[in-house]
N, CA, C and O atoms as a GROMACS GRO file, in nm:
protein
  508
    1UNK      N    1   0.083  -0.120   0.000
    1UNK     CA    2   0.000   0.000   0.000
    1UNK      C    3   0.087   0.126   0.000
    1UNK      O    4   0.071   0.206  -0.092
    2UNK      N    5   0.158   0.145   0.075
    2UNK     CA    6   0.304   0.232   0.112
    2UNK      C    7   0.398   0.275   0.027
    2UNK      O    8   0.429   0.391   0.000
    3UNK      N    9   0.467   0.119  -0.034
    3UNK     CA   10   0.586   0.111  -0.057
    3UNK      C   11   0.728   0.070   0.018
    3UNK      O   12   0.841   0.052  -0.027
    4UNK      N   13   0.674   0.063   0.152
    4UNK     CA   14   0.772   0.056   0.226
    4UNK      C   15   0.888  -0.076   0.225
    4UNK      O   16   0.879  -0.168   0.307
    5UNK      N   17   0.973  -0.072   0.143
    5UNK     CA   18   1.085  -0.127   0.140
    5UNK      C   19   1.068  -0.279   0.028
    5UNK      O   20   1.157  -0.362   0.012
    6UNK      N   21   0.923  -0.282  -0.040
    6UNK     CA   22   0.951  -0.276  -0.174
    6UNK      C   23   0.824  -0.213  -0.262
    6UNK      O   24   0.731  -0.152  -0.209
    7UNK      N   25   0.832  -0.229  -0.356
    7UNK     CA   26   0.726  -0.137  -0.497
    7UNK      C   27   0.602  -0.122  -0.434
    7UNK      O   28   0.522  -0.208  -0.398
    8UNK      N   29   0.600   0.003  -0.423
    8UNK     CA   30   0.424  -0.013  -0.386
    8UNK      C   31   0.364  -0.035  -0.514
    8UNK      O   32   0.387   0.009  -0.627
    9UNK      N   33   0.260  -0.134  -0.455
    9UNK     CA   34   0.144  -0.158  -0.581
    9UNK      C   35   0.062  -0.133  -0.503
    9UNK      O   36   0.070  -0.170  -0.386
   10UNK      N   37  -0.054  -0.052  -0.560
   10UNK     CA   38  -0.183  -0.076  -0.490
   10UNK      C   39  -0.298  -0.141  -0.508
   10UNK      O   40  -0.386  -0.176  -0.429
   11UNK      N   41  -0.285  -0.151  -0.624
   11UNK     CA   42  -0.414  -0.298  -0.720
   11UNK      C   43  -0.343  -0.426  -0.587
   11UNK      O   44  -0.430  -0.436  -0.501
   12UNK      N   45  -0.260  -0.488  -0.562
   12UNK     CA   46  -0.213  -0.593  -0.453
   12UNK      C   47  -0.279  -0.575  -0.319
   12UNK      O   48  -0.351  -0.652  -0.255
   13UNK      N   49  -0.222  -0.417  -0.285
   13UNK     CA   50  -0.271  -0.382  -0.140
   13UNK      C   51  -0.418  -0.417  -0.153
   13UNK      O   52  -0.447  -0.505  -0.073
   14UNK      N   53  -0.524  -0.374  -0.231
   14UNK     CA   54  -0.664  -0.344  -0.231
   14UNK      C   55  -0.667  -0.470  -0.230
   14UNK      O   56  -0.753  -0.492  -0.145
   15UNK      N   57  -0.617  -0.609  -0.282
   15UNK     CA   58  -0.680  -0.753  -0.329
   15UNK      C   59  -0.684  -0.792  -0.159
   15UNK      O   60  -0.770  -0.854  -0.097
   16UNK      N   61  -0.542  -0.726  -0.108
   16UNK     CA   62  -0.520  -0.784   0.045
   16UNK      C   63  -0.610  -0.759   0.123
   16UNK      O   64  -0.688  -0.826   0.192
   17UNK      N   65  -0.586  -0.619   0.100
   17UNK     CA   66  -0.777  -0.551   0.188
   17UNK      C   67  -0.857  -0.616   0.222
   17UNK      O   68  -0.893  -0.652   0.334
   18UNK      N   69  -0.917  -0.654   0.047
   18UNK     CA   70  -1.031  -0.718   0.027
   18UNK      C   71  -1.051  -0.805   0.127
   18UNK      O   72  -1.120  -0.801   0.228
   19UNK      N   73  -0.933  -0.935   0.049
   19UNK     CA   74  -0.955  -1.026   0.176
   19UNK      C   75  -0.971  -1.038   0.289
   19UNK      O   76  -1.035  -1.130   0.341
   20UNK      N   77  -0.908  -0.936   0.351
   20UNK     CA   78  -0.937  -0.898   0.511
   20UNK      C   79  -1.079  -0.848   0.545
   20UNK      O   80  -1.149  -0.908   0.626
   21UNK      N   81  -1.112  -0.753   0.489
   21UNK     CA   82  -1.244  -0.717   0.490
   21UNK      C   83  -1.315  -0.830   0.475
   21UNK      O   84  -1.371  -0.867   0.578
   22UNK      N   85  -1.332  -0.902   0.371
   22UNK     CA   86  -1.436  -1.045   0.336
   22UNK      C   87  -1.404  -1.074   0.513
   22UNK      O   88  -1.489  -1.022   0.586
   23UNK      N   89  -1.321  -1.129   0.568
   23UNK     CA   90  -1.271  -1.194   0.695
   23UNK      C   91  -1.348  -1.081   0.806
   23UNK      O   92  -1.322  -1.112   0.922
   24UNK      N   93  -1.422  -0.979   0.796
   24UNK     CA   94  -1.464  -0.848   0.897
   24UNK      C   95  -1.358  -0.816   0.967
   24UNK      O   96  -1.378  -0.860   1.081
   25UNK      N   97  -1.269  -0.770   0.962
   25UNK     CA   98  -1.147  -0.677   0.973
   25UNK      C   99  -1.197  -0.495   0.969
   25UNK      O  100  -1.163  -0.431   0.869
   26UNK      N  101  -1.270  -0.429   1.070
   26UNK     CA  102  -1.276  -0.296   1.022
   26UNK      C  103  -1.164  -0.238   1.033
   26UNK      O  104  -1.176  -0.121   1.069
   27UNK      N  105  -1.083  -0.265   1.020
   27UNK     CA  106  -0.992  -0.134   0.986
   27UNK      C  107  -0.958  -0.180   0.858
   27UNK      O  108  -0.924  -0.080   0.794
   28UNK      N  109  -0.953  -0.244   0.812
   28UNK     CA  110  -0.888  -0.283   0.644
   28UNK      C  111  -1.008  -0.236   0.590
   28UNK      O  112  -0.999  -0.158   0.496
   29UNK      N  113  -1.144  -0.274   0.641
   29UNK     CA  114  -1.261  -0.200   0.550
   29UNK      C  115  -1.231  -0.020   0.515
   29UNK      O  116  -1.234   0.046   0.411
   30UNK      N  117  -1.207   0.007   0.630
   30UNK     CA  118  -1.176   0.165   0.616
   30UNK      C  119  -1.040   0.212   0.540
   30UNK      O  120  -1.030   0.317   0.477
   31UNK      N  121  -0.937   0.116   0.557
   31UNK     CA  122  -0.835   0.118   0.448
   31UNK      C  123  -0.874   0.153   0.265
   31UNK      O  124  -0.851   0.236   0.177
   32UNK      N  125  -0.959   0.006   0.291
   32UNK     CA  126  -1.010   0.001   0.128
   32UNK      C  127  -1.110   0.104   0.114
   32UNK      O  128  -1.139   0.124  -0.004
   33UNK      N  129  -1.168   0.170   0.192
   33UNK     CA  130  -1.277   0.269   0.123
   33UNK      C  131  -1.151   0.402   0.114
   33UNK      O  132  -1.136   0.462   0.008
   34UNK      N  133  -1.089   0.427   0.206
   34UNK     CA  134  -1.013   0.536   0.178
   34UNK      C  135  -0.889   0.519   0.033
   34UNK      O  136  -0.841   0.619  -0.021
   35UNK      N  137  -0.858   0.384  -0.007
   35UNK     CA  138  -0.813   0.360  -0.146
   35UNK      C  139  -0.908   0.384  -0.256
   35UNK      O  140  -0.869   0.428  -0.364
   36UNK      N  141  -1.040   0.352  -0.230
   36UNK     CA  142  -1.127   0.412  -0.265
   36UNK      C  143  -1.178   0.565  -0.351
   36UNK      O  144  -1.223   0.599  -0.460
   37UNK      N  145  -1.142   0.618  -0.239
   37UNK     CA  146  -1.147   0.774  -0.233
   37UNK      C  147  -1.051   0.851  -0.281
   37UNK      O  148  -1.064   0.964  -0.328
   38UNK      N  149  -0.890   0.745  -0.262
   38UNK     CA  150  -0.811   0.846  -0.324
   38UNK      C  151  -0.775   0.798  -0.472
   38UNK      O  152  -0.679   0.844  -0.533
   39UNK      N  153  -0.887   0.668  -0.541
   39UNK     CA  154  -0.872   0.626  -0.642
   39UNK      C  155  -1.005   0.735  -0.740
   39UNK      O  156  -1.036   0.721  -0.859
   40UNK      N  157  -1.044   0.807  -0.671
   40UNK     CA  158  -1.207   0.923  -0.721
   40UNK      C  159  -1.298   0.811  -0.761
   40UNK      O  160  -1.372   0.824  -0.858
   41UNK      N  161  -1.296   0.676  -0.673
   41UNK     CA  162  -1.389   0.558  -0.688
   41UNK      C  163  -1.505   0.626  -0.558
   41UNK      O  164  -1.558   0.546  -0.481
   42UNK      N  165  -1.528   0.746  -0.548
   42UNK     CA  166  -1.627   0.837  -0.417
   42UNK      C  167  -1.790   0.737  -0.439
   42UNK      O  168  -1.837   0.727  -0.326
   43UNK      N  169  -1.863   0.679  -0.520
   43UNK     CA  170  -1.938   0.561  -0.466
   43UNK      C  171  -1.943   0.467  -0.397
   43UNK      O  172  -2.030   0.426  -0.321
   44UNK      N  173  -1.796   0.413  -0.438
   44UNK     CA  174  -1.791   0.265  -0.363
   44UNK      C  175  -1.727   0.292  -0.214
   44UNK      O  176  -1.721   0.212  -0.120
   45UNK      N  177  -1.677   0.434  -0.219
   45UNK     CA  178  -1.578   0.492  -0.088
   45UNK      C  179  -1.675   0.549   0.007
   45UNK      O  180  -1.641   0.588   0.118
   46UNK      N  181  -1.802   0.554  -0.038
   46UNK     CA  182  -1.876   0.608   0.005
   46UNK      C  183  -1.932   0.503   0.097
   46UNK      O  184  -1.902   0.482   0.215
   47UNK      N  185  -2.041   0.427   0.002
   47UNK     CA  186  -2.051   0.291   0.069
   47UNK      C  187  -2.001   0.251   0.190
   47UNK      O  188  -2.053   0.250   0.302
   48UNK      N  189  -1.908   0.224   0.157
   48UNK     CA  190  -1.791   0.123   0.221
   48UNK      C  191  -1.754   0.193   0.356
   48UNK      O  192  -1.742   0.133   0.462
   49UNK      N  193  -1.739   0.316   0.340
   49UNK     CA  194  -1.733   0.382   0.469
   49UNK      C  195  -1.872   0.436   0.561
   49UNK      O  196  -1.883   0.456   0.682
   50UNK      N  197  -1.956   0.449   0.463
   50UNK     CA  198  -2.055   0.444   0.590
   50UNK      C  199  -2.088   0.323   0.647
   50UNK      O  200  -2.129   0.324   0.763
   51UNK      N  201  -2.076   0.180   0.565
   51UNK     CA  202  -2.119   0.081   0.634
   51UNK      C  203  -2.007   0.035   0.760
   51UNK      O  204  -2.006  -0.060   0.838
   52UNK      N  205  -1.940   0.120   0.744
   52UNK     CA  206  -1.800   0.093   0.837
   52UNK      C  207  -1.848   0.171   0.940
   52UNK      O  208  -1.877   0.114   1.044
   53UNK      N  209  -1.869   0.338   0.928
   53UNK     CA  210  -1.893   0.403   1.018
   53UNK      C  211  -2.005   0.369   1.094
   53UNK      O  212  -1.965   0.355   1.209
   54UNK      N  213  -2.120   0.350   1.088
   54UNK     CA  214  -2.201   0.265   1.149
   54UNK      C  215  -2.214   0.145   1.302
   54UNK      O  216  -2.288   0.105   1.392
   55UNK      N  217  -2.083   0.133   1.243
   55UNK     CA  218  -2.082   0.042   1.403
   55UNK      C  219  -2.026   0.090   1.483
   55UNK      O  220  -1.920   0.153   1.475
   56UNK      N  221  -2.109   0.058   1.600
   56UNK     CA  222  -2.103   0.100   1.768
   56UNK      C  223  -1.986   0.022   1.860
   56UNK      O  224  -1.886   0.060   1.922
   57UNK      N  225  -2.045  -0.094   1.840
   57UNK     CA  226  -1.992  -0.161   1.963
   57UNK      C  227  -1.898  -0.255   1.912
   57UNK      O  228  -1.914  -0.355   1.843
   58UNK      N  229  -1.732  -0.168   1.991
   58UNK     CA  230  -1.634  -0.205   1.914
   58UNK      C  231  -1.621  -0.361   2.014
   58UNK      O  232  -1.604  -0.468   1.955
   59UNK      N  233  -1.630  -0.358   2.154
   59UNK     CA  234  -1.586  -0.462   2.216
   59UNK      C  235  -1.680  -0.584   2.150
   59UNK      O  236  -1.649  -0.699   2.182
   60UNK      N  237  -1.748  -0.572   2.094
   60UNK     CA  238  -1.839  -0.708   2.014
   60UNK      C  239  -1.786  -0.755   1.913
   60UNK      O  240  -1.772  -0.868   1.866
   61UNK      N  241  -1.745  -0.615   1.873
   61UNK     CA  242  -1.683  -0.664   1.690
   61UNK      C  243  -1.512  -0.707   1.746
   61UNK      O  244  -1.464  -0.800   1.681
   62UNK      N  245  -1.446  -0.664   1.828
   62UNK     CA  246  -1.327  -0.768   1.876
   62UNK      C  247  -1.426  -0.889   1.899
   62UNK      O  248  -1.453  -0.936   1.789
   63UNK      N  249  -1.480  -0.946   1.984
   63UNK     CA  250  -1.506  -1.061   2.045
   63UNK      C  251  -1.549  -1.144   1.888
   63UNK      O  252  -1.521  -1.261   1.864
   64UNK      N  253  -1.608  -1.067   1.811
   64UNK     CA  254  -1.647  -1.180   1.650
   64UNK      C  255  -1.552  -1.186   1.581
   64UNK      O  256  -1.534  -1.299   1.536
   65UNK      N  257  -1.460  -1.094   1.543
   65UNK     CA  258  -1.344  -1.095   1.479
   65UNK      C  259  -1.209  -1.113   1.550
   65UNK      O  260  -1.125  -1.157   1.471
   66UNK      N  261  -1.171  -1.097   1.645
   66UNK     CA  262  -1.050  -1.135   1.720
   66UNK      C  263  -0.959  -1.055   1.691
   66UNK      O  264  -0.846  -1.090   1.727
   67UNK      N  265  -0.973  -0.920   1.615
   67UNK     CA  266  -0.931  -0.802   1.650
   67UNK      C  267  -0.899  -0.711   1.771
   67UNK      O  268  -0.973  -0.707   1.870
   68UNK      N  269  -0.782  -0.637   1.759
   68UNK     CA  270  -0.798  -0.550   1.887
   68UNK      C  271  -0.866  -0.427   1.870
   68UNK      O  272  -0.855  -0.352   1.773
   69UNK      N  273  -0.948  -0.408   1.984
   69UNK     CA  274  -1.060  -0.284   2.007
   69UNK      C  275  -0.987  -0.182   1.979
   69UNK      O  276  -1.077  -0.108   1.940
   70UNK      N  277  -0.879  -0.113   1.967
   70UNK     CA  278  -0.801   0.021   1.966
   70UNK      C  279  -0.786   0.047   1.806
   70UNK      O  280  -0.785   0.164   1.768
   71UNK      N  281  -0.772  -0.072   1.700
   71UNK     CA  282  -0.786  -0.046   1.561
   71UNK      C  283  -0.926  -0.080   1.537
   71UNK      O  284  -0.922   0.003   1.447
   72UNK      N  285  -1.021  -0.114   1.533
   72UNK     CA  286  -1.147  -0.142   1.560
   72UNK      C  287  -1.142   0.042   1.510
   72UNK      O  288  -1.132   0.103   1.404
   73UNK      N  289  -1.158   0.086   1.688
   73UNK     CA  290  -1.214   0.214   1.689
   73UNK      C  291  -1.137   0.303   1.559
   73UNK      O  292  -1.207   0.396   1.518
   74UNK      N  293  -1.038   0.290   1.508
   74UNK     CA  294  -0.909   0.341   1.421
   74UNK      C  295  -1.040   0.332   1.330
   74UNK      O  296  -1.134   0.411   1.322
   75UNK      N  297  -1.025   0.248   1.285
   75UNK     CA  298  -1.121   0.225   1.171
   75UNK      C  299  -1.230   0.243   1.127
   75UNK      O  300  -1.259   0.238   1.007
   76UNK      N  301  -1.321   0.271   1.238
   76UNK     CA  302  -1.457   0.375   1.229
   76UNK      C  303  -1.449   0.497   1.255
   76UNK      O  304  -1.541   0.579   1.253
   77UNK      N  305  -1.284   0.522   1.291
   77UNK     CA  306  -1.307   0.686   1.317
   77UNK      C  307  -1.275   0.725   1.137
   77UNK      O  308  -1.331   0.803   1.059
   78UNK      N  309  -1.131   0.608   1.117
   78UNK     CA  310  -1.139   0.674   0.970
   78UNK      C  311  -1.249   0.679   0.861
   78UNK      O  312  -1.245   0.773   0.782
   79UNK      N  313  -1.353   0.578   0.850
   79UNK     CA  314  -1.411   0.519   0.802
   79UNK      C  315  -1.559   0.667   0.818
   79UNK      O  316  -1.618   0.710   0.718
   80UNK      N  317  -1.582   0.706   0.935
   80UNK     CA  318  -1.622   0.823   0.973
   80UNK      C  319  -1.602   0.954   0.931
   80UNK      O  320  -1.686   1.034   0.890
   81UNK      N  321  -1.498   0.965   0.944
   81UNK     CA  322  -1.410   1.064   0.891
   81UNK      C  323  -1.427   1.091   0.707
   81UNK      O  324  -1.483   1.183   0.647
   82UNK      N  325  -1.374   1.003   0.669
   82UNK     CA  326  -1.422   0.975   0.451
   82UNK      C  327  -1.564   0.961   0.431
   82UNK      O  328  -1.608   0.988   0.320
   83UNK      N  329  -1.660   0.913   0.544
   83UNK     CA  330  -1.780   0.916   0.483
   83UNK      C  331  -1.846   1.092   0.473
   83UNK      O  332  -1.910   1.143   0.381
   84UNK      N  333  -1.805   1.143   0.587
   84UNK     CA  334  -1.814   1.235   0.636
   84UNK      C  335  -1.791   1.341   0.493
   84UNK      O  336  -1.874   1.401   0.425
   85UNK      N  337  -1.644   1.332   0.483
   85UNK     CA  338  -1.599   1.375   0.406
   85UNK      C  339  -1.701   1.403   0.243
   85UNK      O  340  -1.738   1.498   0.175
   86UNK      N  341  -1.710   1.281   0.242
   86UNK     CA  342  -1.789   1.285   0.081
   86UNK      C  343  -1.973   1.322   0.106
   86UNK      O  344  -2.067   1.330   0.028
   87UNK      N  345  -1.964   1.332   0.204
   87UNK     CA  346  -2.115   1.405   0.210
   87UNK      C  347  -2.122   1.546   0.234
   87UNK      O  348  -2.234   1.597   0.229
   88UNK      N  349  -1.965   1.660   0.274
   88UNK     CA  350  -2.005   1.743   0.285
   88UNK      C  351  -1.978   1.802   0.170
   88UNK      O  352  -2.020   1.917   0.158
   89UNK      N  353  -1.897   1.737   0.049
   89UNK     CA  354  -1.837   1.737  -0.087
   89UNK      C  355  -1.933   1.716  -0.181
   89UNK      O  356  -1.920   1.777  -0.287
   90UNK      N  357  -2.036   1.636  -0.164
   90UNK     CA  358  -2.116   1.541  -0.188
   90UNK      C  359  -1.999   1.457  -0.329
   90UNK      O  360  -2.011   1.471  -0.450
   91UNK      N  361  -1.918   1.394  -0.271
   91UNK     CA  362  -1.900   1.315  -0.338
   91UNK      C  363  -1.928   1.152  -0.279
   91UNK      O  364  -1.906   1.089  -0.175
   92UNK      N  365  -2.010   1.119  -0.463
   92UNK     CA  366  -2.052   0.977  -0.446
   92UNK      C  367  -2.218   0.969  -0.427
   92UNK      O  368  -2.294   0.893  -0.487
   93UNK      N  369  -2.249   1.060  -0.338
   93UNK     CA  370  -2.386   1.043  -0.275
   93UNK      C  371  -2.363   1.206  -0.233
   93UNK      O  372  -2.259   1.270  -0.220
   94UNK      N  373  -2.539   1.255  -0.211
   94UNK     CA  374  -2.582   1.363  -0.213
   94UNK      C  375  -2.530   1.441  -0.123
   94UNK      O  376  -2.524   1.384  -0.014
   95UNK      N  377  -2.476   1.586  -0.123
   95UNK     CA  378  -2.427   1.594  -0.017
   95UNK      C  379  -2.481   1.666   0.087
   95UNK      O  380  -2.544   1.756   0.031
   96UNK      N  381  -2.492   1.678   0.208
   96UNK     CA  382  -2.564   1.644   0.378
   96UNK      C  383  -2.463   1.745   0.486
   96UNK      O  384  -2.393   1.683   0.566
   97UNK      N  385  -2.456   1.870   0.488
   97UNK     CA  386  -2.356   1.950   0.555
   97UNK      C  387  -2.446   1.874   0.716
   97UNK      O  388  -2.378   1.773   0.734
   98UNK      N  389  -2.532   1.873   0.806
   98UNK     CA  390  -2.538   1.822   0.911
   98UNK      C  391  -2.552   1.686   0.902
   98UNK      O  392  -2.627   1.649   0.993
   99UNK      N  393  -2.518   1.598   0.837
   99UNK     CA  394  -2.515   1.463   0.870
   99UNK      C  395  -2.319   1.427   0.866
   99UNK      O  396  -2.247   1.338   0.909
  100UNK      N  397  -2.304   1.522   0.809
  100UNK     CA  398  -2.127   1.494   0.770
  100UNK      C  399  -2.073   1.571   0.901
  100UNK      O  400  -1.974   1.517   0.950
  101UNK      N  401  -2.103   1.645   0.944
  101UNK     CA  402  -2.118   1.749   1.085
  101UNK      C  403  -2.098   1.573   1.217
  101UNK      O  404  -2.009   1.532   1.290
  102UNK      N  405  -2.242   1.526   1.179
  102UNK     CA  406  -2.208   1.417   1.283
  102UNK      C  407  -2.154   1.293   1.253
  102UNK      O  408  -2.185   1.212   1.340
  103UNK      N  409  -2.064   1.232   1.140
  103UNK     CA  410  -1.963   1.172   1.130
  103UNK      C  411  -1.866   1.219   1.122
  103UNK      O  412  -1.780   1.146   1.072
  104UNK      N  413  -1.820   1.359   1.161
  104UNK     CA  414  -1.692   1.388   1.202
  104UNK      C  415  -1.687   1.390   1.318
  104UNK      O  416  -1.577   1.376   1.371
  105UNK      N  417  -1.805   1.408   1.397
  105UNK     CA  418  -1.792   1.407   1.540
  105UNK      C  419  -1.763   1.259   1.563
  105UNK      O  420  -1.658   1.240   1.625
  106UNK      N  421  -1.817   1.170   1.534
  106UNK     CA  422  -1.825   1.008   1.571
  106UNK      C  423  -1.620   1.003   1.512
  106UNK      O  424  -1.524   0.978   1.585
  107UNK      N  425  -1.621   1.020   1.437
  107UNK     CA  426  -1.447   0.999   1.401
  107UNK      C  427  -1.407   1.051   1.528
  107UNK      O  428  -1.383   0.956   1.602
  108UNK      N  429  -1.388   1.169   1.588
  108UNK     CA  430  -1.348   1.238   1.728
  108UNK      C  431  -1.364   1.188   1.858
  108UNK      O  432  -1.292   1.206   1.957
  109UNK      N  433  -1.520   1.088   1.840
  109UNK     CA  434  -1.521   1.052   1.911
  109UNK      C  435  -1.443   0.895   1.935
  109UNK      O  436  -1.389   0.865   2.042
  110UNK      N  437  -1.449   0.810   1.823
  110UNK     CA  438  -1.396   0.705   1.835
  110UNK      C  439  -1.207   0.709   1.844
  110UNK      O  440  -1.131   0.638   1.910
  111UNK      N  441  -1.184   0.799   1.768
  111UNK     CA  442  -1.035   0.815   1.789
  111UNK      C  443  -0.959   0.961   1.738
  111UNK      O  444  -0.918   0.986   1.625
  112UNK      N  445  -0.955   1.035   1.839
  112UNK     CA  446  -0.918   1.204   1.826
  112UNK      C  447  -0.793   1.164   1.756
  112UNK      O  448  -0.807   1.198   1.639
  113UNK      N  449  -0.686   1.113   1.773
  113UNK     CA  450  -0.575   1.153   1.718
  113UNK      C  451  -0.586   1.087   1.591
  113UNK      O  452  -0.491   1.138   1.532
  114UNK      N  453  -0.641   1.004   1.507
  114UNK     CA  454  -0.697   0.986   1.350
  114UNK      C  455  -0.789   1.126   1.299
  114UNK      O  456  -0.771   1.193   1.197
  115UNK      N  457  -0.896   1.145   1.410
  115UNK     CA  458  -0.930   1.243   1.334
  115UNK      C  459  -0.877   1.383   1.316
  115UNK      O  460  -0.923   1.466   1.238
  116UNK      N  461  -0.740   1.404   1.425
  116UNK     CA  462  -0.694   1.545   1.407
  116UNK      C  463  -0.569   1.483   1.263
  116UNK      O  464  -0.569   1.567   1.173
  117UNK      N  465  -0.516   1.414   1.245
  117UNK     CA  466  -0.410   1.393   1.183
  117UNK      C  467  -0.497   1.352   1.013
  117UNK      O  468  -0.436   1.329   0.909
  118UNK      N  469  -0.660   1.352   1.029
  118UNK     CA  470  -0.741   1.417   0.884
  118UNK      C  471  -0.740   1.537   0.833
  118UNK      O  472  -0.720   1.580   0.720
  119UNK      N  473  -0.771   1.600   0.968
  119UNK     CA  474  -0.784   1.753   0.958
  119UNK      C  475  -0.680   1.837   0.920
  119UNK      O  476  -0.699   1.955   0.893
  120UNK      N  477  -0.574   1.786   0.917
  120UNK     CA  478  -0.441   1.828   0.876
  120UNK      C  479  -0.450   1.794   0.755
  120UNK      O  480  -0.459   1.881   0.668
  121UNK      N  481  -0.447   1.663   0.725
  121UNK     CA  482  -0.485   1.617   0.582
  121UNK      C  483  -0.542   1.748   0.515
  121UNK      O  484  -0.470   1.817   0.443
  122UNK      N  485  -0.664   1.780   0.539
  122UNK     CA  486  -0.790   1.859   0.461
  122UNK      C  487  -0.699   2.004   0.511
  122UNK      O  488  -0.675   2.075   0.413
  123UNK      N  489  -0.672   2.030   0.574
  123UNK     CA  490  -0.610   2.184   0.574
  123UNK      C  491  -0.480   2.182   0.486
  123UNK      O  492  -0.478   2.267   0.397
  124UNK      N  493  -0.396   2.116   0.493
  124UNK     CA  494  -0.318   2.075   0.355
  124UNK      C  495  -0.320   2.057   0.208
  124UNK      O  496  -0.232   2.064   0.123
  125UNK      N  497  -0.469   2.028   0.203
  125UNK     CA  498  -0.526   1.990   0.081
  125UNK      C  499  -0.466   1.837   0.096
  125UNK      O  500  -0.347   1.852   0.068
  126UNK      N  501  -0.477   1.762   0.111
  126UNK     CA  502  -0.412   1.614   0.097
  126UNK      C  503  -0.525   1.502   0.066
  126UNK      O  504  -0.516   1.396   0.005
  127UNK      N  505  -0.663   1.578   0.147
  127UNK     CA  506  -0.756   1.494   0.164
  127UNK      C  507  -0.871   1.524   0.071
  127UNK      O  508  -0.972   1.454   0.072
   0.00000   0.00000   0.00000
């Protein structure tokens, strides 16, 4: 996904995703919607991240997936965060200035330091 220390490919990273995701992995779900997003694939990034953002109860989704709760939350904050994103853009789906209002809050709330290190993103232009 990276590159880190050999070729990044990202058609590979996304297949890996996938698989993880198929396996309920939320943080790889929120991975792949944010490859998504920075592929201007904003439907399927869309999708993919609200059905991510959506879930509550991270200690359940460890106990079904055998994940740890601390990327869990990683992953609905990011996942929060891009859905967020493309609704106040309206990219993908219509866009919703108070519904994107409260999936940035839910990103803040599930994990402040993902969602301040977005916000940098978006004040950068990156995001």
């Amino acid at each position: 996904l990276y590159g880190f220390g050999i070729k990044k490919d990202i058609q590979s990273a996304m297949e890996c995703l996938k698989e993880a995701s198929e396996r309920g992995n939320i943080y790889a779900q929120s991975q792949l919607a944010v490859c998504y997003y920075k592929q201007k694939l904003y439907t399927k990034a869309a999708e993919l991240a609200k059905s991510v953002a959506q879930n509550e109860d991270v200690a359940a989704i460890g106990r079904a997936t055998d994940c740890q709760p601390r990327y869990i939350a990683k992953g609905i904050a990011l996942a929060a965060f891009y859905y967020a994103r493309c609704l106040q853009l309206g990219l993908g789906i219509q866009p919703d200035e108070e519904e994107a209002k409260k999936y940035f809050s839910k990103a803040c709330q599930m994990d402040p330091d993902v969602a301040a290190d977005l916000q940098f993103d978006i004040i950068f232009s990156i995001v």
